[in-house]
C-alpha positions as CSV (number, residue, x, y, z in Angstrom):
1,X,134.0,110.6,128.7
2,X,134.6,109.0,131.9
3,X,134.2,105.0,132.6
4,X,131.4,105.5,134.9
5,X,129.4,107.6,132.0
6,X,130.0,104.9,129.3
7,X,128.8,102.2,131.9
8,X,125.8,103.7,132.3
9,X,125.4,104.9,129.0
10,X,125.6,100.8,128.3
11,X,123.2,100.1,131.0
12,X,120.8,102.4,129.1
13,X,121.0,100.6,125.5
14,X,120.8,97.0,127.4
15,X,117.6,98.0,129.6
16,X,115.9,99.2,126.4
17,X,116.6,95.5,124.5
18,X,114.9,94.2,127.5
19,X,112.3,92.9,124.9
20,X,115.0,90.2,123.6
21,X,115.7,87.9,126.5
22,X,112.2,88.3,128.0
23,X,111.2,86.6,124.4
24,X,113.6,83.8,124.6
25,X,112.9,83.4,128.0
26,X,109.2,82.6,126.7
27,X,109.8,80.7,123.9
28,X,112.6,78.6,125.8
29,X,109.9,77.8,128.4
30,X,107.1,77.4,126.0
31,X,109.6,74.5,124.1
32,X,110.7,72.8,127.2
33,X,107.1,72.3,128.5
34,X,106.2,71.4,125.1
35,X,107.6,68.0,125.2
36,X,106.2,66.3,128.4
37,X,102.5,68.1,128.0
38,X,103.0,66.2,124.6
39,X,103.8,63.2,126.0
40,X,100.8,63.8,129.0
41,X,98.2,64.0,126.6
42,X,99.3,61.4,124.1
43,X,99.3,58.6,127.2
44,X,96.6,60.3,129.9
45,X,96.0,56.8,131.3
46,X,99.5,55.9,132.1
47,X,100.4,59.4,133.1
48,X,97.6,58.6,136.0
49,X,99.1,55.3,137.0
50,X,102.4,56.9,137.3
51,X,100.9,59.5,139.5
52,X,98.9,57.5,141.8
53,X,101.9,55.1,141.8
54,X,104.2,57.9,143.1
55,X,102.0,58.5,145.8
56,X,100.2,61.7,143.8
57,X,96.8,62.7,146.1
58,X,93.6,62.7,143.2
59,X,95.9,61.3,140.4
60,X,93.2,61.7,137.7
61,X,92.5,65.3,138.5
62,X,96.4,66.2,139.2
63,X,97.4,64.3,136.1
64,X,94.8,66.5,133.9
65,X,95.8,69.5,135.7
66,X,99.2,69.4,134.9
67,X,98.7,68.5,131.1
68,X,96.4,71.5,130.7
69,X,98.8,73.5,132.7
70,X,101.5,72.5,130.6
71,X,99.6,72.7,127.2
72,X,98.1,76.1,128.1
73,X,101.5,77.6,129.6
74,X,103.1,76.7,126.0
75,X,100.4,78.9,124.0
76,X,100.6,81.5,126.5
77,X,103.8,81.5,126.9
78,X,104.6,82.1,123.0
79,X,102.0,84.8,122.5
80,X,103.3,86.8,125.3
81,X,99.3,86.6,126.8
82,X,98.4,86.4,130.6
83,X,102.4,85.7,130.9
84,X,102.0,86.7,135.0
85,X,99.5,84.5,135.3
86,X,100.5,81.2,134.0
87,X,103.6,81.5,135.4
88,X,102.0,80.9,138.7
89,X,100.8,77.4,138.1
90,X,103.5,76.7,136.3
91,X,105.7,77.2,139.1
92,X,103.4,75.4,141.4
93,X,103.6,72.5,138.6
94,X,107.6,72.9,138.7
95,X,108.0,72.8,142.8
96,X,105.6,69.8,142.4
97,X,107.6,67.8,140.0
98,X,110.7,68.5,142.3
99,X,109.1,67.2,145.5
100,X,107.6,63.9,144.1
101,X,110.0,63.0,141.1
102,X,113.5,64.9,141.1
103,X,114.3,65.9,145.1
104,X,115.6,62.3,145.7
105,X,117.6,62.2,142.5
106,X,120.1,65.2,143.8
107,X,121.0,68.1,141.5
108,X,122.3,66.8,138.2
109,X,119.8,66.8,135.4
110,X,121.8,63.6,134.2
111,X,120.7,61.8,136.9
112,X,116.9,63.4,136.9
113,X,117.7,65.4,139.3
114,X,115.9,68.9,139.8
115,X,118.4,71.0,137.8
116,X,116.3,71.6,134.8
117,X,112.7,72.2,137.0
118,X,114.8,74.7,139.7
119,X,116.2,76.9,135.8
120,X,112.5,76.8,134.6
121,X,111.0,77.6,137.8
122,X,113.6,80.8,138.2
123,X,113.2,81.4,134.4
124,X,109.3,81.7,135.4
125,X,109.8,83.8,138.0
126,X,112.2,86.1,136.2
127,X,108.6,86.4,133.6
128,X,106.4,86.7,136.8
129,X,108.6,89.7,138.2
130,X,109.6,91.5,135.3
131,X,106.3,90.4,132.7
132,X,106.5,88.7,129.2
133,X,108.5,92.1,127.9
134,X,107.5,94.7,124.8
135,X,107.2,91.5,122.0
136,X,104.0,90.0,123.6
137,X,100.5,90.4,123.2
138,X,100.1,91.5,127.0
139,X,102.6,94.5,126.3
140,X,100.0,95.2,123.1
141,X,96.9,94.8,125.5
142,X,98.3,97.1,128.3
143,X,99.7,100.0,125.9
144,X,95.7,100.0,124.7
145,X,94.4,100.6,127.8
């Protein structure tokens, strides 16, 4: 068997566990966006000062918006349902929180820089391109139809 064969005989067996990453891609996302939509919703109030303090256009609408987004995008995100579709806002919610908090702060996630927002915004667009995988509700939904 030549090398070439065995490579893509390997190529085969990893694009059929597809399912695996896709999941912990999802449940990785779902847990880091668990936290600060906890956090939103346990203090709205301050969460809308903070907004409107860093300059955040309609702070008590964007500060509700991005709890529910949040919230929603870790339920979603777990069950594998409307996976596409969340991941949209919760980009949008990632490319915000780089403009207004983590832009000025550089790279490093030490120093609250955007490292960790830029991983989960190409984490969500790894879901948005290639869907939620075959361990997910949408995957049950679409082999229905």
């Amino acid at each position: 068997m030549s090398i070439s064969t065995k490579y893509y005989s390997l190529v085969g067996h990893l694009e059929k566990s597809a399912a695996v990453p896709l999941l912990l891609l999802r449940l990785v996302l779902a847990y880091g966006f668990y936290g600060p939509a906890k956090m939103k919703w346990k203090d709205i109030n301050s969460v809308i000062d903070w907004f409107g303090s860093i300059g955040i256009p309609a702070p008590v609408f964007n500060a509700y918006l991005a709890a529910g987004t949040e919230m929603l995008g870790v339920v979603l995100l777990v069950l594998g349902l409307g996976t596409r579709l969340i991941a949209i806002p919760l980009v949008i919610t990632m490319l915000v929180a780089i403009k207004t908090v983590h832009w000025t702060n550089g790279f490093e996630a030490a120093d609250n820089g955007f490292e960790i927002p830029l991983y989960y915004t190409i984490m969500l667009l790894t879901l948005l391109v290639y869907g939620p995988g075959k361990w997910s509700v949408d995957y049950l939904i679409r082999r229905r139809s």
